[in-house]
Structure formats: structure tokens, C-alpha cells
mmCIF file of the C-alpha atoms, coordinates in Angstrom:
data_MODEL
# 
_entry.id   MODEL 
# 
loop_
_atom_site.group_PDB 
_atom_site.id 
_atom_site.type_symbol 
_atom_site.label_atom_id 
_atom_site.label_alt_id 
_atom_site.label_comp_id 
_atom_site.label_asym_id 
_atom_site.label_entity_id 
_atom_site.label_seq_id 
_atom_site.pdbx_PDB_ins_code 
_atom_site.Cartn_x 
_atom_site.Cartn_y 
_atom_site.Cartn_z 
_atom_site.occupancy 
_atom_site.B_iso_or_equiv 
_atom_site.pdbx_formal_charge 
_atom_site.auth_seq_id 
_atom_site.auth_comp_id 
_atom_site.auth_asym_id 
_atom_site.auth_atom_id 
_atom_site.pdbx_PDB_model_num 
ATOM 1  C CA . UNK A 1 1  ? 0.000   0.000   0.000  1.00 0.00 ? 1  UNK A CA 1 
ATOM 2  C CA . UNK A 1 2  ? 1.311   3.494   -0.805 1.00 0.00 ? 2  UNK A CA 1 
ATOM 3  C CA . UNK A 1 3  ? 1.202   6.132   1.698  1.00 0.00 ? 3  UNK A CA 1 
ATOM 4  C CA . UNK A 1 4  ? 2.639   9.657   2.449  1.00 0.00 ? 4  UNK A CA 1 
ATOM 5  C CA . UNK A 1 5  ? 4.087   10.757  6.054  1.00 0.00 ? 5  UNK A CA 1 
ATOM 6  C CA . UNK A 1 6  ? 5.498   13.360  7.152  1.00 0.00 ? 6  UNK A CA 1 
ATOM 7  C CA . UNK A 1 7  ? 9.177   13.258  8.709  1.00 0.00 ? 7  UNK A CA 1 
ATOM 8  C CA . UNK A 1 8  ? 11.221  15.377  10.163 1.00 0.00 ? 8  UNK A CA 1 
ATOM 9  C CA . UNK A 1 9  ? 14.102  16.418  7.479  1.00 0.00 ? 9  UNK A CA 1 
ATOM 10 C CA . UNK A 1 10 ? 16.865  15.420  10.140 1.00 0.00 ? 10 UNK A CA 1 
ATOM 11 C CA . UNK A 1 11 ? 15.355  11.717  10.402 1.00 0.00 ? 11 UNK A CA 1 
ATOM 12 C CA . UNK A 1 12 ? 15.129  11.315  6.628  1.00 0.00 ? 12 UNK A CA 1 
ATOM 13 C CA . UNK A 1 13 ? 17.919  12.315  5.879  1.00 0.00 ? 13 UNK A CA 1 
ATOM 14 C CA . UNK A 1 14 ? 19.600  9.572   8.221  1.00 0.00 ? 14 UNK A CA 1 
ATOM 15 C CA . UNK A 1 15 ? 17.051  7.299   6.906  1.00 0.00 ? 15 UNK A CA 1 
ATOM 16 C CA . UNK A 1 16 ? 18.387  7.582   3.260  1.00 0.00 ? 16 UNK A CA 1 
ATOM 17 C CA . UNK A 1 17 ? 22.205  7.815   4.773  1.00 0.00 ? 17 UNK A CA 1 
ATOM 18 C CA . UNK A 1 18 ? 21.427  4.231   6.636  1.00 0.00 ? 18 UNK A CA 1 
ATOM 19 C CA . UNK A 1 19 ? 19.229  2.933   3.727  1.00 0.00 ? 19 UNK A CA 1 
ATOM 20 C CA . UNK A 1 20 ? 22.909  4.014   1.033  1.00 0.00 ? 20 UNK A CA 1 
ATOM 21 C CA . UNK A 1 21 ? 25.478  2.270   4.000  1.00 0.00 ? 21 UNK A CA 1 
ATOM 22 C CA . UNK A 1 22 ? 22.813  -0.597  3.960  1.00 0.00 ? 22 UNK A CA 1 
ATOM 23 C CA . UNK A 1 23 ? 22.611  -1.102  0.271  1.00 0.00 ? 23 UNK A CA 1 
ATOM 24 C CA . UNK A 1 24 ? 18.368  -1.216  0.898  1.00 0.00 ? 24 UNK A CA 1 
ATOM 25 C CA . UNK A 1 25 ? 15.378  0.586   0.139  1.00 0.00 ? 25 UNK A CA 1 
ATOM 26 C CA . UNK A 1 26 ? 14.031  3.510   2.553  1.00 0.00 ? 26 UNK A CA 1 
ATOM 27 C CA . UNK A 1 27 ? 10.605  1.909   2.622  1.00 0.00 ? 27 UNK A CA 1 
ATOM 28 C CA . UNK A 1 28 ? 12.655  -1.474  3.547  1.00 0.00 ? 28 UNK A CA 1 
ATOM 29 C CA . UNK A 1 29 ? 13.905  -0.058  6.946  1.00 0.00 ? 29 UNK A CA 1 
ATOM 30 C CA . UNK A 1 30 ? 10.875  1.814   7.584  1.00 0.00 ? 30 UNK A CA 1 
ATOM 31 C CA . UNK A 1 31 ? 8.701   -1.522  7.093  1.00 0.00 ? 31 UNK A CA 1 
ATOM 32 C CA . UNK A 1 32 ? 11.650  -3.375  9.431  1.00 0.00 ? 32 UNK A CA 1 
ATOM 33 C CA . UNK A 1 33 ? 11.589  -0.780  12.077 1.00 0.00 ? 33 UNK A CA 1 
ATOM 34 C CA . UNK A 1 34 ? 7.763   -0.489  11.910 1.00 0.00 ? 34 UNK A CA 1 
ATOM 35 C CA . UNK A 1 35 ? 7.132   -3.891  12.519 1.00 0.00 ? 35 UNK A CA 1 
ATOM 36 C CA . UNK A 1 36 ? 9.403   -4.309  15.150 1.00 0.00 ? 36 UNK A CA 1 
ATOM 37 C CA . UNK A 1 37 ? 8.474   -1.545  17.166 1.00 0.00 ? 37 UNK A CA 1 
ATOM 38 C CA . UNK A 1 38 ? 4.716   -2.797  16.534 1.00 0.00 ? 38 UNK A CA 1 
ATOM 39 C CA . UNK A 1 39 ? 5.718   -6.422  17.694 1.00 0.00 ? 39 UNK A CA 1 
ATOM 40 C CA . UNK A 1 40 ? 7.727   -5.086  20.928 1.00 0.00 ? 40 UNK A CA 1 
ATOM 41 C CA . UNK A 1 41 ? 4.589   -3.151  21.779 1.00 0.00 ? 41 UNK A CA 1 
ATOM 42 C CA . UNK A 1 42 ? 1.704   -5.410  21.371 1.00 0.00 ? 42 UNK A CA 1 
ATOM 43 C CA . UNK A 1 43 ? 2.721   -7.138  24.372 1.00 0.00 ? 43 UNK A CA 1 
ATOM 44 C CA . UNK A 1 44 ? 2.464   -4.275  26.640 1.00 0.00 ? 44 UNK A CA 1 
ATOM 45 C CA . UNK A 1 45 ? -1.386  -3.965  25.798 1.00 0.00 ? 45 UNK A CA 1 
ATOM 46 C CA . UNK A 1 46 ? -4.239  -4.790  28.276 1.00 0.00 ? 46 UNK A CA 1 
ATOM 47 C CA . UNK A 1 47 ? -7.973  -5.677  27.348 1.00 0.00 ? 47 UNK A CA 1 
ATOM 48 C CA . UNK A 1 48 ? -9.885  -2.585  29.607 1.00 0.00 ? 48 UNK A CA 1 
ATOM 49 C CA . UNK A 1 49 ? -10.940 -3.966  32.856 1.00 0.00 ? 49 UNK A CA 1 
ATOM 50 C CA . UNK A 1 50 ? -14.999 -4.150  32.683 1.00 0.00 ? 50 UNK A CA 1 
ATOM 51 C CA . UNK A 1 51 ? -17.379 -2.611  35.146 1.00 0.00 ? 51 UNK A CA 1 
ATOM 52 C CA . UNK A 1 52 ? -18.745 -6.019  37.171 1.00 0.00 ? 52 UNK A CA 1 
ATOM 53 C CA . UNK A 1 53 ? -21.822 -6.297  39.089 1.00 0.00 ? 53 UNK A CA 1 
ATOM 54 C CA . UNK A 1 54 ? -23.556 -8.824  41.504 1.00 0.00 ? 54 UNK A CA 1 
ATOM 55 C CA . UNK A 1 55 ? -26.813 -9.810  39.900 1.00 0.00 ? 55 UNK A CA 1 
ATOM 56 C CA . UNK A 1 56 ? -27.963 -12.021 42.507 1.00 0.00 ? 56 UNK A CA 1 
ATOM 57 C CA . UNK A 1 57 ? -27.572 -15.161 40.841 1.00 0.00 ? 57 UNK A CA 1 
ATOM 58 C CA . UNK A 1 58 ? -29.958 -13.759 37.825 1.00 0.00 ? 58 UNK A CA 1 
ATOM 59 C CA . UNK A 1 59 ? -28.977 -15.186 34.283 1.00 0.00 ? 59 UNK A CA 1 
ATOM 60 C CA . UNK A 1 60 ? -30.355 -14.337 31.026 1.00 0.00 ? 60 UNK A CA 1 
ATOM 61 C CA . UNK A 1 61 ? -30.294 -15.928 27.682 1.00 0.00 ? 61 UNK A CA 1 
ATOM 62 C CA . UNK A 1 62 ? -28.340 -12.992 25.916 1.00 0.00 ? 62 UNK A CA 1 
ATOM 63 C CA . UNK A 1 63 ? -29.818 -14.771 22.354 1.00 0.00 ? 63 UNK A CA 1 
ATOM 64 C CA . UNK A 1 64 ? -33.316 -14.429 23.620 1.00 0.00 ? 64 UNK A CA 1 
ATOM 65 C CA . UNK A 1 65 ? -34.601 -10.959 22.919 1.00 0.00 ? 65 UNK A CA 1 
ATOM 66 C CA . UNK A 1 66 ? -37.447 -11.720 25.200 1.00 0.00 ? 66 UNK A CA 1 
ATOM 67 C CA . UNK A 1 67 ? -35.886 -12.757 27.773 1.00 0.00 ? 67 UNK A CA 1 
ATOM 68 C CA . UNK A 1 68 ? -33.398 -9.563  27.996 1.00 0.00 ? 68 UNK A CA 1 
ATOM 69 C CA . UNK A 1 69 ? -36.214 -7.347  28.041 1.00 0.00 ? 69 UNK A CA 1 
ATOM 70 C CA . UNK A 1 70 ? -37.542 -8.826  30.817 1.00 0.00 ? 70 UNK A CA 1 
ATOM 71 C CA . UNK A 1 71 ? -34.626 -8.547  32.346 1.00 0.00 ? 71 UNK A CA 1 
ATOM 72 C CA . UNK A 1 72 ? -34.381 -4.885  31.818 1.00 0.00 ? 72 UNK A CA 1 
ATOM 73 C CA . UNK A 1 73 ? -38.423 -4.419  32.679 1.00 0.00 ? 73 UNK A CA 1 
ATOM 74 C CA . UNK A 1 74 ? -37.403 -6.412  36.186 1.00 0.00 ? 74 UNK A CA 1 
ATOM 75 C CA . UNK A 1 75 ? -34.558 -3.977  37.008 1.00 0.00 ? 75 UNK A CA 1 
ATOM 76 C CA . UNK A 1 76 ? -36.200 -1.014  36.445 1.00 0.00 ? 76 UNK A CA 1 
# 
């Protein structure tokens, strides 16, 4: 896919100095660094923790609408 950023002339130009002295493409050290910066992160994510309630022991058939609004008619 083709895209257009916006870098910082400084970091380009060592891009295209490291990409010469490397004998690769820019785009092949920017994919490189991308991903590994992407893979070093992913880790370091956490699912939100979820508000949790006591319901008494009430369960409801998510997959039956009826049943849900029940549900909601018997908490209000």
C-alpha cells in the first residue's frame, strides 16, 4: 500500500544515509523498524478492565430478545 508521512528532514535524511550504507530501500527499513516496534509493543497492551456487578444469581439468555427485556423491565 502506498502512503505519504510526514518526517522530520533530520530523520530522513539519516534514513536515506542508513538505507545508502545498507545497500536497501528507505521503505525497507521503515517496514523493518515499523514492525518491530509494533511487535515489541503489542505485548504491553491490556484488554480494559470491565465494570462487574452482583446480579444475585440472575442469568439471562443474551440470544433471547425476550428474555433480555424482561430482564431490563425487572430492574427497572
Amino acid at each position: 500500500m502506498k502512503t505519504t508521512m510526514n518526517l522530520p528532514d533530520a530523520l530522513m535524511a539519516e534514513l536515506k544515509r542508513r538505507a545508502r550504507a545498507e545497500n536497501r530501500t528507505v521503505t525497507s527499513i521503515v517496514e523493518e523498524s515499523l514492525r518491530a516496534h509494533l511487535e515489541s509493543h503489542h505485548e504491553q497492551w491490556h484488554a480494559p478492565i470491565l465494570p462487574t456487578w452482583n446480579s444475585g444469581g440472575y442469568r439471562v439468555d443474551l440470544d433471547d430478545k425476550d428474555a433480555v427485556l424482561d430482564a431490563m423491565d425487572d430492574v427497572r
